[in-house]
Backbone as CSV, one residue per row, in Angstrom:
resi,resn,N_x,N_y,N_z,CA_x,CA_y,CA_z,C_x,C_y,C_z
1,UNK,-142.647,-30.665,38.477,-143.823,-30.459,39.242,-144.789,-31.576,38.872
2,UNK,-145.567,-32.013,39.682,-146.212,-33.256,39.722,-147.795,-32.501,40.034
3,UNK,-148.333,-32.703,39.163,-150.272,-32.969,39.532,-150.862,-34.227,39.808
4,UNK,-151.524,-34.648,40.443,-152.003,-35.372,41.206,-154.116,-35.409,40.773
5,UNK,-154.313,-36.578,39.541,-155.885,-36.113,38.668,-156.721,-37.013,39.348
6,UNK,-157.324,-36.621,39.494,-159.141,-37.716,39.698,-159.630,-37.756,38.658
7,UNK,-160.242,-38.764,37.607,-160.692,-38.604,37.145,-161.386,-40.216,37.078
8,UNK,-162.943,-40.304,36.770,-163.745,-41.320,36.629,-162.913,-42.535,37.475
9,UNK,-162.538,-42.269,38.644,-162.104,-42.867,40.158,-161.234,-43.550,39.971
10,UNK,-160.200,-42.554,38.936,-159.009,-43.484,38.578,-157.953,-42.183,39.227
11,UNK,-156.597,-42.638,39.683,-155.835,-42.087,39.680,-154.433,-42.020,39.025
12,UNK,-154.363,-40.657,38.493,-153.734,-40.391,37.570,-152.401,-39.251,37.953
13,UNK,-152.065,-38.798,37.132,-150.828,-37.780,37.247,-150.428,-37.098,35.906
14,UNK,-149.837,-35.897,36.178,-148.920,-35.051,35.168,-147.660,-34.714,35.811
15,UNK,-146.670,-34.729,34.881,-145.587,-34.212,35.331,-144.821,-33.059,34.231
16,UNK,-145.179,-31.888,35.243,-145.230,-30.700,34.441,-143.291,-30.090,34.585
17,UNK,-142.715,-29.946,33.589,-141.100,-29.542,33.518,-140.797,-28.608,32.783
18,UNK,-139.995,-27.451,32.919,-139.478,-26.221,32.303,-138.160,-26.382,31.714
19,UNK,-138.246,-26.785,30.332,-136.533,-26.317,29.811,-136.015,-25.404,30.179
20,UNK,-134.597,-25.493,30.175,-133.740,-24.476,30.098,-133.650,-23.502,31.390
21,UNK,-133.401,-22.378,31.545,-133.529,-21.647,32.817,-134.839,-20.630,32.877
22,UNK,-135.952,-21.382,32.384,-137.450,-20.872,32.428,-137.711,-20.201,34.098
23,UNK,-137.664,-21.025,34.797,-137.820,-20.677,36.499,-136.422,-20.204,36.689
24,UNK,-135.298,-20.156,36.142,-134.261,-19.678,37.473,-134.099,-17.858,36.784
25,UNK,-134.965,-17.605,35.262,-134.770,-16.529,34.749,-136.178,-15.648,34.816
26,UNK,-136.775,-16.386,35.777,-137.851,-16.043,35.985,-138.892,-15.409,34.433
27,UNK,-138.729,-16.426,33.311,-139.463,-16.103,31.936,-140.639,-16.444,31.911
28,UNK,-141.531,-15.343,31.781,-143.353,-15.468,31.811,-143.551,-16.077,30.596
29,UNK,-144.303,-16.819,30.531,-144.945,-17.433,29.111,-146.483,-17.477,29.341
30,UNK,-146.778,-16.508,27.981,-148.238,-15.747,27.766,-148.103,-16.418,26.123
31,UNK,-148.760,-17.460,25.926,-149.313,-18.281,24.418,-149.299,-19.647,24.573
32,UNK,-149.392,-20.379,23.470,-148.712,-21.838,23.340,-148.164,-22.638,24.721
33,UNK,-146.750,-22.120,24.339,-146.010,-22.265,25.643,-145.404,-23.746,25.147
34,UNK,-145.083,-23.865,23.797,-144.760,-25.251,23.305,-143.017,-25.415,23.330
35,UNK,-142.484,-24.403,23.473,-141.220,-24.741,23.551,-140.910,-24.590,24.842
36,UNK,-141.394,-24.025,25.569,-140.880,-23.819,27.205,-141.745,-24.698,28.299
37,UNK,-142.220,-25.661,27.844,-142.799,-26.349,28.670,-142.771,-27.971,28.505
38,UNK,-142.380,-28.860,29.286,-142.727,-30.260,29.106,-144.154,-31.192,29.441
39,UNK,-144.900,-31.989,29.154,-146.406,-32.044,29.815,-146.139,-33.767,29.275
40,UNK,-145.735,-34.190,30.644,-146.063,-36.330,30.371,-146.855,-36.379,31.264
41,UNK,-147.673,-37.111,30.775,-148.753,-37.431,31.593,-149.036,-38.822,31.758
42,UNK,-149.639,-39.724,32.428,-150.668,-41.061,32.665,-151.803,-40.852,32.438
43,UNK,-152.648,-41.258,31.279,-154.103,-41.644,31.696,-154.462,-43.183,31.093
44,UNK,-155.074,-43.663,31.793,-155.854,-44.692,31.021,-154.636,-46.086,30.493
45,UNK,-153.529,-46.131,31.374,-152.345,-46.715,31.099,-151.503,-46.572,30.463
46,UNK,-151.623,-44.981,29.480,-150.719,-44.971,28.256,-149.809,-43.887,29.245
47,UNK,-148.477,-44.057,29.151,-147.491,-43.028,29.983,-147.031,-41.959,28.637
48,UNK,-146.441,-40.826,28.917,-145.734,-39.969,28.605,-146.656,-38.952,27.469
49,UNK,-148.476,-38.951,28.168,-149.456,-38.561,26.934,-148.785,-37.170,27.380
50,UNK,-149.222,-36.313,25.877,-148.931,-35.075,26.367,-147.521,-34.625,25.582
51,UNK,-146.341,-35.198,25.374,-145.172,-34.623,24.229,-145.655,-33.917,23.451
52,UNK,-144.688,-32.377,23.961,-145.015,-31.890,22.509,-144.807,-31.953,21.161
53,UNK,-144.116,-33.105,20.719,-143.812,-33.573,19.338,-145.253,-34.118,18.694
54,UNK,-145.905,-34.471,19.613,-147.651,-35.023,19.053,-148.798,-34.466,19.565
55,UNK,-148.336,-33.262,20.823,-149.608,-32.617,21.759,-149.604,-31.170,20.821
56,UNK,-150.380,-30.576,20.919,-150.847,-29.267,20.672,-151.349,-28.282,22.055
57,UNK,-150.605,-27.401,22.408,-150.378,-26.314,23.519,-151.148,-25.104,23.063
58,UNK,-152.769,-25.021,23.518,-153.471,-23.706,23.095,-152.738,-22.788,23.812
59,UNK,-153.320,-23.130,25.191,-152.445,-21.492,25.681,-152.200,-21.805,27.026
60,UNK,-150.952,-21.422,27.504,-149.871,-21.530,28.691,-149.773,-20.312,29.674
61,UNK,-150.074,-19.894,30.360,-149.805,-18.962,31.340,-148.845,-18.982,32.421
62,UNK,-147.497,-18.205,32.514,-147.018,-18.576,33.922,-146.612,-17.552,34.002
63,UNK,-146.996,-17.118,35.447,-146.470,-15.770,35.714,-145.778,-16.088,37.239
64,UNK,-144.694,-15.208,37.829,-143.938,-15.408,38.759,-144.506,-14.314,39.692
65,UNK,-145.226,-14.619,41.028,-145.863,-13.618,41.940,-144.762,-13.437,43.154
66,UNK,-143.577,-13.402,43.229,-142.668,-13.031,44.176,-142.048,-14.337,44.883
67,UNK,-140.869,-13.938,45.054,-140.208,-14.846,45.868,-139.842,-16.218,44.602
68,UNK,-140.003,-17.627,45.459,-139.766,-18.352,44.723,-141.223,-18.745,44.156
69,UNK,-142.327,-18.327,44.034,-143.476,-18.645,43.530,-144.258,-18.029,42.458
70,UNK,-145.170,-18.968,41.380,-145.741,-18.813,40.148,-146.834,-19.117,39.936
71,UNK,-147.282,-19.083,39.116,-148.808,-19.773,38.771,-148.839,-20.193,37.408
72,UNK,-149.028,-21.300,36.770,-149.533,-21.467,36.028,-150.901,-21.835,35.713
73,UNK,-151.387,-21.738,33.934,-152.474,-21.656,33.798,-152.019,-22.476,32.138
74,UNK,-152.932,-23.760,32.106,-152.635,-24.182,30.958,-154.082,-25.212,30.030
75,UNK,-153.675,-24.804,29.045,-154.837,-25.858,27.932,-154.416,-25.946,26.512
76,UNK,-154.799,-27.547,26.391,-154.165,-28.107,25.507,-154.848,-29.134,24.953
77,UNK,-154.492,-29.923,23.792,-154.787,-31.399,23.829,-153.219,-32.256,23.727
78,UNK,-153.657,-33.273,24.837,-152.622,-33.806,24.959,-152.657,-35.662,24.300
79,UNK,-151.861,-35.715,23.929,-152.236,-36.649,22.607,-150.796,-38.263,22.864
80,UNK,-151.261,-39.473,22.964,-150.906,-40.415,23.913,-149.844,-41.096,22.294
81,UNK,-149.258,-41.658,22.328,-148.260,-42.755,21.587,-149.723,-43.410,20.307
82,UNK,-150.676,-43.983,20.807,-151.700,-44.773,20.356,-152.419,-43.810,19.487
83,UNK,-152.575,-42.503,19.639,-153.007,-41.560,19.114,-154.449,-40.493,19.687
84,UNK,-154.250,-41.816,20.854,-155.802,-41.311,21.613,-155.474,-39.771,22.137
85,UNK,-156.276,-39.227,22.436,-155.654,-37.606,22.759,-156.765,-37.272,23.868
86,UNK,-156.471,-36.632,24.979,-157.281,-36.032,25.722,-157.115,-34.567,25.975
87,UNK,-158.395,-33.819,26.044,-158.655,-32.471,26.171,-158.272,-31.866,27.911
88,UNK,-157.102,-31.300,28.291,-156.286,-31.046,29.612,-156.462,-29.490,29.839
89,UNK,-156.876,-29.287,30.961,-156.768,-27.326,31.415,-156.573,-27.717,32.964
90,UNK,-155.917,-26.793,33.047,-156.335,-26.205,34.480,-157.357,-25.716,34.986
91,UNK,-157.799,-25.776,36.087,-159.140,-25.162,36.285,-158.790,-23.825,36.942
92,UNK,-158.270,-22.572,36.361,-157.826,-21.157,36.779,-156.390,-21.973,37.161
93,UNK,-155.761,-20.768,37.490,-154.104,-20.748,37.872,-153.593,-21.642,39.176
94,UNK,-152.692,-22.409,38.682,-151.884,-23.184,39.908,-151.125,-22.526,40.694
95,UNK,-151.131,-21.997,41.865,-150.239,-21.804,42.603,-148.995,-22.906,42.663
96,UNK,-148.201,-22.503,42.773,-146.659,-23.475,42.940,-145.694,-22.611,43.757
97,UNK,-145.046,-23.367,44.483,-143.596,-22.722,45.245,-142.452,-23.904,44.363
98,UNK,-141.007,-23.337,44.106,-140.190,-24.191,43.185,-138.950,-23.943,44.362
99,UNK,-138.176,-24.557,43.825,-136.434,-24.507,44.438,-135.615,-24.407,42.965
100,UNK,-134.700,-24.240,42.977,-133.529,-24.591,42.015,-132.429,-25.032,42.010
């Protein structure tokens, strides 16, 4: 899943990914959310900010509202190769439709 950021009239992106059979087992994640979630991001030219081997995952929300669709809800600091780290949320829950 791809986000699409504005920020200070730059354009940016996340690319948000579920290990394992997270979406096809339909598994809610209510915490962290550090093992069931992938978060690379672009800002500011540095690619892949956001690994959780160097990011820290406060709290993850995804819940599955029927059919093939979910919402997530996420905040974190997401933390770049260089060490620079930026402060990332959602603003309330993402709607998403997925395939598998």
């Amino acid at each position: 899943m791809f986000f699409d950021l504005e920020r200070d009239n730059k354009q940016e992106y996340c690319e948000i990914s579920f290990p394992g059979k997270i979406l096809e087992n339909k598994t809610e994640i209510d915490g962290p959310g550090i093992n069931n979630l992938l978060i690379g991001c672009s800002f500011d030219g540095y690619k892949n900010v956001g690994m959780p081997i160097t990011s820290e995952y406060f709290n993850t929300t995804l819940k599955f509202i029927g059919g093939n669709k979910a919402t997530l809800n996420f905040h974190g600091e997401l933390v770049a190769d260089h060490g620079v780290s930026y402060e990332a949320r959602t603003v309330g829950p993402v709607e998403f439709e997925y395939s598998l």
